[in-house]
Residue, then its C-alpha position, 0 to 999 in steps of 0.5 A: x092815157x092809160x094810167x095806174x095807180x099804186x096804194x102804197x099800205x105797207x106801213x107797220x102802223x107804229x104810232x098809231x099803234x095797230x093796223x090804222x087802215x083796217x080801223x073804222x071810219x064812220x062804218x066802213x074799214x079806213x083804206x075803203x075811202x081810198x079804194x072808193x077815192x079811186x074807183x073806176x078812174x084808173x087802168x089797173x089799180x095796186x095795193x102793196x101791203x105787208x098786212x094779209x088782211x089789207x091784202x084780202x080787203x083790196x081783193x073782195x074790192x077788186x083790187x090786186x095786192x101785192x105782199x111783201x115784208x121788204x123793209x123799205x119804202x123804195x121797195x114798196x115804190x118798186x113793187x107796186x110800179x113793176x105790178x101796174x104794168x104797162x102804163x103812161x103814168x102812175x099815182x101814188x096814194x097813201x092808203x091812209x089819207x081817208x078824207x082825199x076826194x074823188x074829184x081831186x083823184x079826177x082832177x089830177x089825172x085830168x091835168x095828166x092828160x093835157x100834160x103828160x110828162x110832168x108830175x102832178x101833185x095837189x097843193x093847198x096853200x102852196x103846200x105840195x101834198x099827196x097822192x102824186x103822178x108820176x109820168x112814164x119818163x119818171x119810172x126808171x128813177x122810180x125803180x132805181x130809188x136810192x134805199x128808204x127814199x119815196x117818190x118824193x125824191x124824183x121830185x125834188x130831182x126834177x123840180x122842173x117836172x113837178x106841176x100843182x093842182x090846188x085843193x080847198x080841203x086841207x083836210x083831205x091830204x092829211x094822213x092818219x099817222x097817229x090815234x089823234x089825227x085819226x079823231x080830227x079827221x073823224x071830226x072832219x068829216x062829220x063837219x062836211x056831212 
C-alpha cells in the first residue's frame, strides 16, 4: 500500500498560551517526536501549519508544509489530504501528541495493509484515540467535511468502517493542550526512561 500521512499543526496554541510545538521536550522541538514517530514509514508524509516556523522546522527534516491561515479544522483536513496525493490511505496525527510510538504508527499501517478499506485507530481501554487512517473510499467525504468538523466526523458516519488497535501506553494518545498536560507528559516520559 502507498500510504500518507498528514500532520495536522495548525492549532493557534490557545490554551496553552504559545506555539506548544515549537516548545522543548526533553531537548529537542515538541512536533520532532511525531516527525520521528513516523520517519520512514509512509509515502509522502505533510505537515499543514498556520505557523512559518513549524513550517521551516518540518522542511530541514524533510517534510513538505503547507501554509495557510483558513479558519477551519476541515480546512486543515482538506489541504493536507489534496497535498499527500495519490495515496491508498491516509493517517492523521496531531502534531502535539509527543509521547506516540513508532511501533504503534508501524502497527497501524501494518493492520491497513491486511484490511485496507477500513479505518483504523488506536484504542486504550476501549477508548478509540489518535492518529487515524483513513481508507482511500473515505477521502471524498474527507474533502467535503461539513465546516469546522475532523475526521472524526466520517467515523462516526461510518462506525462499520472503524476498526481498533489497542495500545498499553495511555500516555501516548494524549495531546499537549495546555501547560499542564505538557509537564505530565514531560514526567511521563522520563518514568519510560
Amino acid at each position: 500500500m502507498k500510504l500518507g500521512v498528514v500532520l495536522l499543526a495548525a492549532g493557534q496554541s490557545l490554551r496553552f498560551g504559545g506555539n506548544k510545538l515549537l516548545t522543548d521536550f526533553h531537548g529537542e522541538p515538541m512536533i520532532r517526536r511525531v516527525l520521528s514517530a513516523t520517519e520512514g514509514i509512509f509515502h509522502r508524509r505533510v505537515v499543514v501549519t498556520r505557523h512559518p516556523e513549524v513550517a521551516e522546522l518540518c522542511g530541514e527534516a524533510g517534510v513538505d508544509a503547507v501554509l495557510h491561515d483558513l479558519p477551519h479544522r476541515s480546512d486543515t483536513v482538506r489541504l493536507g489530504l489534496e497535498a499527500v496525493g495519490e495515496v491508498d490511505g491516509c493517517l492523521f496525527c496531531a502534531a502535539d501528541q509527543p509521547l506516540l510510538r513508532r511501533e504503534t504508527v508501524a502497527s497501524i499501517v501494518m493492520a491497513a495493509a491486511q484490511d485496507p478499506g477500513s479505518i483504523w485507530r488506536p484504542c486504550y481501554q476501549d477508548e478509540p484515540g489518535a492518529p487515524v487512517l483513513f481508507p482511500r473510499r473515505a477521502f471524498p467525504e474527507l474533502l467535503a467535511l461539513p465546516q469546522g468538523k475532523g475526521g472524526g466526523y466520517v467515523a462516526r458516519m461510518h462506525p462499520e468502517w472503524v476498526r481498533t488497535l489497542p495500545v498499553h501506553d495511555p500516555w501516548e494518545l494524549v495531546d499537549a493542550d495546555d501547560r499542564e498536560m505538557l509537564d505530565k507528559l514531560l514526567e511521563m516520559d522520563a518514568g519510560r526512561e
